[in-house]
C-alpha positions as CSV (number, residue, x, y, z in Angstrom):
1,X,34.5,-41.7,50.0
2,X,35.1,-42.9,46.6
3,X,38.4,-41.6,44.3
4,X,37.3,-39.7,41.2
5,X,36.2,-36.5,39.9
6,X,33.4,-34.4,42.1
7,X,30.9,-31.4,41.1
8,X,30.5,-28.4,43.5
9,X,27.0,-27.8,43.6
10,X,26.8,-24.2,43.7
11,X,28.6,-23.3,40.6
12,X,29.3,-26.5,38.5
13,X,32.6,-26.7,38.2
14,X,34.8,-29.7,38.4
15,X,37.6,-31.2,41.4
16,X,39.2,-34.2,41.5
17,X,39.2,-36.0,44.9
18,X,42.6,-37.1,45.9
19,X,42.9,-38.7,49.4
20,X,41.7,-37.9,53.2
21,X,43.9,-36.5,55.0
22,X,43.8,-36.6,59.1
23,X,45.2,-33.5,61.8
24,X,47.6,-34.7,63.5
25,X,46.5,-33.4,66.9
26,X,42.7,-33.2,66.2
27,X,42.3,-36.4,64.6
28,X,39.3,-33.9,62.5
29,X,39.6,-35.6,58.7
30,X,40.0,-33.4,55.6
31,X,39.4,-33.6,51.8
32,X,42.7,-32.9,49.3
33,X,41.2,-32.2,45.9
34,X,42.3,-30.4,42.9
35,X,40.3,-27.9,40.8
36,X,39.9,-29.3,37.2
37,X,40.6,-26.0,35.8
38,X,43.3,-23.6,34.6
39,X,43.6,-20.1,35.8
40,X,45.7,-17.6,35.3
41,X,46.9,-16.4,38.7
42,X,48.4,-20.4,39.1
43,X,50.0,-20.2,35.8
44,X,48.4,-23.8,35.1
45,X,50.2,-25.2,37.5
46,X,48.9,-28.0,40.1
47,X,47.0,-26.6,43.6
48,X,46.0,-28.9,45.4
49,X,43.2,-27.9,48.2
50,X,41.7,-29.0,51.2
51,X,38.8,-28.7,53.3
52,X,36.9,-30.5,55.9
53,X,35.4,-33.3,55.1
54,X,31.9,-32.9,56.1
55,X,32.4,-29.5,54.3
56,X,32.9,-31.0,51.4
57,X,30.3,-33.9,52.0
58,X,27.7,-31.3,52.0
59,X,29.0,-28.7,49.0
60,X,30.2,-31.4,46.5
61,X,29.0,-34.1,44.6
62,X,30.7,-37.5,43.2
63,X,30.4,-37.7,39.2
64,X,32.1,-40.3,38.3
65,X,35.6,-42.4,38.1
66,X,36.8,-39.8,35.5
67,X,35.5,-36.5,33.8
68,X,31.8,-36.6,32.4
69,X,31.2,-35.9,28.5
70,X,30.4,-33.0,26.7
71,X,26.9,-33.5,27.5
72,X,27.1,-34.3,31.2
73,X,28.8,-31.0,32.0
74,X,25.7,-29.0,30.9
């Protein structure tokens, strides 16, 4: 997986890929990200997330090393 900032592609917004993480018993691999956002209920602070990573293979993709322009959002 490459490092940088990803799109989900059912609503647009933005997440920055972190690392992979593994389960220790498992071995199943996992995504930490964090949303590129500020909301209210997180009074701006950090929350970093996870989720499987084919999950996130499938729902997100990569944009680029860092965030897009103006114009790229759209």
């Amino acid at each position: 997986m490459r490092i940088g900032v990803y799109r989900k592609k059912r609503t647009g917004k933005l997440y920055q890929f972190l690392l992979l993480a593994r389960e220790h018993y498992t071995g199943q691999q996992a995504v930490i990200y964090i949303p590129l956002r500020v909301e209210e209920e997180w009074a701006g602070t950090v929350r970093p997330c996870y989720i499987a990573r084919g999950d996130f293979e499938s729902k997100f993709e990569y944009v680029g090393e860092g965030l897009p322009t103006p114009v790229e959002r759209q």
